[in-house]
C-alpha positions as CSV (number, residue, x, y, z in Angstrom):
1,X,-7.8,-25.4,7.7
2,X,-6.3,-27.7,5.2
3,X,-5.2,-26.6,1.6
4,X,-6.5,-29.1,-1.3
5,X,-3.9,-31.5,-2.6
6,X,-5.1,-32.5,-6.2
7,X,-2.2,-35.0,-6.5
8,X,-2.7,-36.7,-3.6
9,X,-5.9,-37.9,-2.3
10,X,-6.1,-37.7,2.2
11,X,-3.2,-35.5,2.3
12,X,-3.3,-33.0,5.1
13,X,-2.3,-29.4,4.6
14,X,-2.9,-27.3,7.9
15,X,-1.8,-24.0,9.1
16,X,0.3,-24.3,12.4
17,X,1.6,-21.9,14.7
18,X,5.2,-21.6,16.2
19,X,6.1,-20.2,19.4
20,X,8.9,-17.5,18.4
21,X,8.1,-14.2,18.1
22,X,8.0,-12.7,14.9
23,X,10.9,-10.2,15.1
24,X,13.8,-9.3,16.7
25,X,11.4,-7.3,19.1
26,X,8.9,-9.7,19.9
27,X,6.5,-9.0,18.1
28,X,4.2,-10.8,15.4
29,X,5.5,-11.7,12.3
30,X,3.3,-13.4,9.9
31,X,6.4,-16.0,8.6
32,X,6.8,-16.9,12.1
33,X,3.8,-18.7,12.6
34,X,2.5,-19.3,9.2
35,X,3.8,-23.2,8.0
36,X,1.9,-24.4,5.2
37,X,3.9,-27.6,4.7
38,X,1.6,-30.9,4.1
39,X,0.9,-33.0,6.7
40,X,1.6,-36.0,4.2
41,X,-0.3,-39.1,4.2
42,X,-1.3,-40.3,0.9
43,X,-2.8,-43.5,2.2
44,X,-5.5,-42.1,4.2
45,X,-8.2,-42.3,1.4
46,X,-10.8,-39.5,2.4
47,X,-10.7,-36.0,3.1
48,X,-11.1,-35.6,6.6
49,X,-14.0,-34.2,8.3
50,X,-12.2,-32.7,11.4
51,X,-8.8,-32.6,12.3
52,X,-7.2,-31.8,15.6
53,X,-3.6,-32.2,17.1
54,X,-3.5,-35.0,19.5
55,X,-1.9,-34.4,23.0
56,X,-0.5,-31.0,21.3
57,X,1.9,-32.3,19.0
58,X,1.7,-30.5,15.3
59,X,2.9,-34.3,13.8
60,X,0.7,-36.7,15.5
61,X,-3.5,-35.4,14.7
62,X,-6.9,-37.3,15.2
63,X,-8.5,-37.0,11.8
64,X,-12.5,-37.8,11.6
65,X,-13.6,-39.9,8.4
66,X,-17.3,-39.1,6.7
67,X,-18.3,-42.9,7.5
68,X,-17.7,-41.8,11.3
69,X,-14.4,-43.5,12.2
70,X,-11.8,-41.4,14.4
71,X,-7.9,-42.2,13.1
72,X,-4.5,-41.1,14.7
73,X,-2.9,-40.0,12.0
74,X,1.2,-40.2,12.4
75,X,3.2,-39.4,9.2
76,X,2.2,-42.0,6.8
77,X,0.5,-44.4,9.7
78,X,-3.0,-44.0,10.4
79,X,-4.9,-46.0,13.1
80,X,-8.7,-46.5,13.8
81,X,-9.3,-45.8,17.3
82,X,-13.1,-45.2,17.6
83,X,-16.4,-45.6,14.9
84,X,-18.9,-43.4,16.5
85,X,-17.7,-40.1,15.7
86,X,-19.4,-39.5,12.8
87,X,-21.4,-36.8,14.2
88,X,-18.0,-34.3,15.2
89,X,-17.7,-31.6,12.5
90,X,-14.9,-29.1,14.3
91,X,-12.5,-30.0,17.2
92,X,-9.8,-28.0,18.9
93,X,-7.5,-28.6,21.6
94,X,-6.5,-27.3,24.8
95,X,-3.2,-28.4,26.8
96,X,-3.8,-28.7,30.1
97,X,-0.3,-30.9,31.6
98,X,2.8,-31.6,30.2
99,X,1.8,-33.1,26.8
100,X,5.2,-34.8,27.0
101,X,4.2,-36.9,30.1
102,X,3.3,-39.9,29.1
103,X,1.9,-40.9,32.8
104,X,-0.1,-37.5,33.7
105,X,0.4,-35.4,30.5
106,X,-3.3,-34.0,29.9
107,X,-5.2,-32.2,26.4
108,X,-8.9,-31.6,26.1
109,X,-10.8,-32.0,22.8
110,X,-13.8,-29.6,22.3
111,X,-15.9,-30.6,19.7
112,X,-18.8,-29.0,18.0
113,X,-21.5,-31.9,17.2
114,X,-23.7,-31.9,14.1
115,X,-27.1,-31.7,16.1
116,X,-25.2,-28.5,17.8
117,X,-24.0,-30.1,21.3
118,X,-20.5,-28.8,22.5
119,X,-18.7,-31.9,23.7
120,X,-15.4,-32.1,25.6
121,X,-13.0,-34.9,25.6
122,X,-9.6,-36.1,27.1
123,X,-6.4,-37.1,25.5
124,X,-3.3,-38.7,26.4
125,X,-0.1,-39.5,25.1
126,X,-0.3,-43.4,26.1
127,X,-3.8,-43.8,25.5
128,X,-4.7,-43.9,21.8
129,X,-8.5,-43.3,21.9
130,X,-10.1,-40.0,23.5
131,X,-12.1,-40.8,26.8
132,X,-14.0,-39.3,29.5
133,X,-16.9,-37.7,27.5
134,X,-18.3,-34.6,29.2
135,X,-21.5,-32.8,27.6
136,X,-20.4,-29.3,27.7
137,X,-23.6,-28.1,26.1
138,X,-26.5,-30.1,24.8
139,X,-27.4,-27.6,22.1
140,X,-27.2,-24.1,20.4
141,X,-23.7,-24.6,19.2
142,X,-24.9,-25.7,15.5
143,X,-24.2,-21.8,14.0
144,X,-21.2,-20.9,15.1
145,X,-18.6,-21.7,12.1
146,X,-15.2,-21.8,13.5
147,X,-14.3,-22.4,16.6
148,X,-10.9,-22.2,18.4
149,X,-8.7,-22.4,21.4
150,X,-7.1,-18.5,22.3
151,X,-5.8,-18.6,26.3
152,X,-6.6,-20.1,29.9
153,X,-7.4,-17.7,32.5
154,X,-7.8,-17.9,36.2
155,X,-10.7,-17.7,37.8
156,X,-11.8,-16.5,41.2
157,X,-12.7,-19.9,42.9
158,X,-9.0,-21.1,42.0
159,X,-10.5,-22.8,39.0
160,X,-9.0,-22.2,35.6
161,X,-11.3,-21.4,32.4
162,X,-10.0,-22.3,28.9
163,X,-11.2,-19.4,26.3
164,X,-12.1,-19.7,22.9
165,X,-13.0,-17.5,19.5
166,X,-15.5,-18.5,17.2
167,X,-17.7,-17.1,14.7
168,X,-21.5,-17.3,13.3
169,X,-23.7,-17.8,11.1
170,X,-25.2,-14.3,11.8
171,X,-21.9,-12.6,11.2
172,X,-20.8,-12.4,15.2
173,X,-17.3,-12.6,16.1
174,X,-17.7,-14.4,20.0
175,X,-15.6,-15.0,22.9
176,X,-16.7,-18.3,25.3
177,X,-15.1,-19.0,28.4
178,X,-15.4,-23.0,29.6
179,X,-14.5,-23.1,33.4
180,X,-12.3,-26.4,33.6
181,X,-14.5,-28.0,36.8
182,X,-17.9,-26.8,36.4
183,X,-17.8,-27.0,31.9
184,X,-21.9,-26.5,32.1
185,X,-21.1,-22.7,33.4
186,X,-20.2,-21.6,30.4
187,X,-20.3,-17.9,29.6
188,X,-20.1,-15.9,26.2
189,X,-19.1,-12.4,24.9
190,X,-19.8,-10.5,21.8
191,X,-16.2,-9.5,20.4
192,X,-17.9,-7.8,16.9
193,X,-21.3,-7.7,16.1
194,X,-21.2,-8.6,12.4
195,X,-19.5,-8.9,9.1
196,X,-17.6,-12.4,10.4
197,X,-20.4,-14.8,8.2
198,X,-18.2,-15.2,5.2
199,X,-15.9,-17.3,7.1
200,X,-16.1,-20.9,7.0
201,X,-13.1,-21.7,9.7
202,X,-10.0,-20.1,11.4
203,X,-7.3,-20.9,13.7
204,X,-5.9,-19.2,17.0
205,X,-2.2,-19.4,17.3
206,X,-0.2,-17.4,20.4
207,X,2.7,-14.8,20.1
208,X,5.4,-14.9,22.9
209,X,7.6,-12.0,24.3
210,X,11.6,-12.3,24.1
211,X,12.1,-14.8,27.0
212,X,9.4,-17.1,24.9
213,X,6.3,-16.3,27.7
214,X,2.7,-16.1,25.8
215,X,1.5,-12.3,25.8
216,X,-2.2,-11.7,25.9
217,X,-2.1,-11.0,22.0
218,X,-3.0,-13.4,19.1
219,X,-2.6,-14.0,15.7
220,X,-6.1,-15.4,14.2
221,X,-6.2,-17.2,10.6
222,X,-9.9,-16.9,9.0
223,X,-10.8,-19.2,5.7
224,X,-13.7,-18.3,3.5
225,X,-15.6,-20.6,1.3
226,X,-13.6,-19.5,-1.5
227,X,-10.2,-20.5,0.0
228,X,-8.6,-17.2,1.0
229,X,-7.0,-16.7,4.6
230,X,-7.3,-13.8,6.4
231,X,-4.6,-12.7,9.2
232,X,-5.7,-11.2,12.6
233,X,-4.7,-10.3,15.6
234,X,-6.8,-10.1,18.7
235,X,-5.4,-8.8,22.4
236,X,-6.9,-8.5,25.7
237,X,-5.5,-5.5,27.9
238,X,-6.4,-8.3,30.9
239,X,-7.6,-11.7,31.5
240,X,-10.9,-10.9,31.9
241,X,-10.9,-7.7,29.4
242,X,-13.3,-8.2,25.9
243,X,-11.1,-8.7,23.1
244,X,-9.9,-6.0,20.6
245,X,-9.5,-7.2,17.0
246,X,-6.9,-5.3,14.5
247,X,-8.5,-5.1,10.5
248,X,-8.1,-8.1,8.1
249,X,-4.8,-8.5,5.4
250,X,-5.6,-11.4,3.1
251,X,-2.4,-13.1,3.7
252,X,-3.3,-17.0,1.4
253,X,-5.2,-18.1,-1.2
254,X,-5.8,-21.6,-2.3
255,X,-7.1,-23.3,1.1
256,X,-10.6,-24.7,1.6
257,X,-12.3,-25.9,4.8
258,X,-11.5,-29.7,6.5
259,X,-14.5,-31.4,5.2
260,X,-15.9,-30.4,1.4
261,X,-19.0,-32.8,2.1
């Protein structure tokens, strides 16, 4: 989600999540996780048409150009690292090692394709570019609007399975979960059955208890096409429970989606 900068041209406004609880209590607090400070780079020259953190970090992001070219964006220095991703239109990430390892410190890129493919890639800190491509899904991935990283589960086989929210076209609210070895076993869940079409993107952040561990309950910003952000919260009684949402509070006004076209 980026807010529109009418001073300066490329400058990135996204909403981030912290890791503190939101009170005293531990529990979710909208000013905890909310930061709506500008991501500034007045150089970069085009309104990005995805953005995603790289390797985790909230200062360092990949950004997508319309002419195809993949930057790393760091403060006011921007980078061209690839020119064939003109076809990404939505990326998030998942951590998967210590992002602060340079030598083995792991993230994966999941990105949503214009011809609809679901594509996952790796980052890491010393490497600059993404790399190892893996197909995810060839196709079928073109409605869903946004799409976002929520938790990692275990599975059964010892395997772990990143899940994610995301919303369509047709006004579902969905859960996927991508096992981390076998990606093409994807499975999906219908969280709500409808009234979720008028957004255009949101973004899944995490609530912690008081010693700082992540609880199964998260705080869920949803644009619409008109720029206002709605707050939710969605919480799983387990792993492998379907999600329970809490109702909407329009919480921001003023933001518009990543890429205006």
């Amino acid at each position: 989600m980026t807010r529109a900068d009418t001073e300066f041209p490329g400058t990135l406004r996204g909403v981030q999540y912290g890791s503190l609880p939101g009170s005293s209590a531990g529990g979710p607090g909208i000013d905890a996780f909310v930061n709506v400070n500008p991501v500034q780079h007045t150089g970069l020259g085009f309104n990005p048409k995805a953005i995603v953190k790289k390797n985790g970090h909230d200062s360092v992001l990949y950004a997508t150009s319309p002419s195809g070219t993949l930057y790393v964006v760091d403060g006011d220095d921007s980078t061209a690292v690839n020119k064939t991703w003109g076809g990404i239109r939505t990326m998030t990430d998942v951590v998967v090692t210590d992002k602060f390892d340079t030598a083995t410190g792991v993230t994966y890129t999941y990105a949503i394709t214009d011809q609809g493919a679901l594509m996952r890639y790796t980052q890491s800190k010393g490497v600059a570019n993404m790399y190892g491509t893996v197909q995810v899904s060839p196709r079928g991935w073109w409605p869903l609007k946004g799409f976002s990283y929520w938790m990692t589960k275990p599975l059964s086989n010892g395997d772990q399975a990143d899940v994610f929210l995301a919303n369509a076209a047709d006004g579902r609210l969905l859960e996927y979960t991508i096992p981390r070895a076998t990606p093409t076993k994807w499975s999906s869940k219908v969280v709500r059955s409808a009234t979720w079409q008028n957004f255009v993107s949101f973004s899944t952040g995490n609530c912690t208890d008081k010693t700082g561990n992540r609880i199964r309950t998260a705080p869920l910003l949803a644009t619409t096409k008109t720029g206002d952000v709605w707050l939710y919260y969605v919480s799983k009684s387990s792993p492998d429970a379907l999600p329970t949402v809490t109702q909407g509070t329009r919480v921001l006004t003023g933001f518009t989606n990543s890429y205006s076209g």
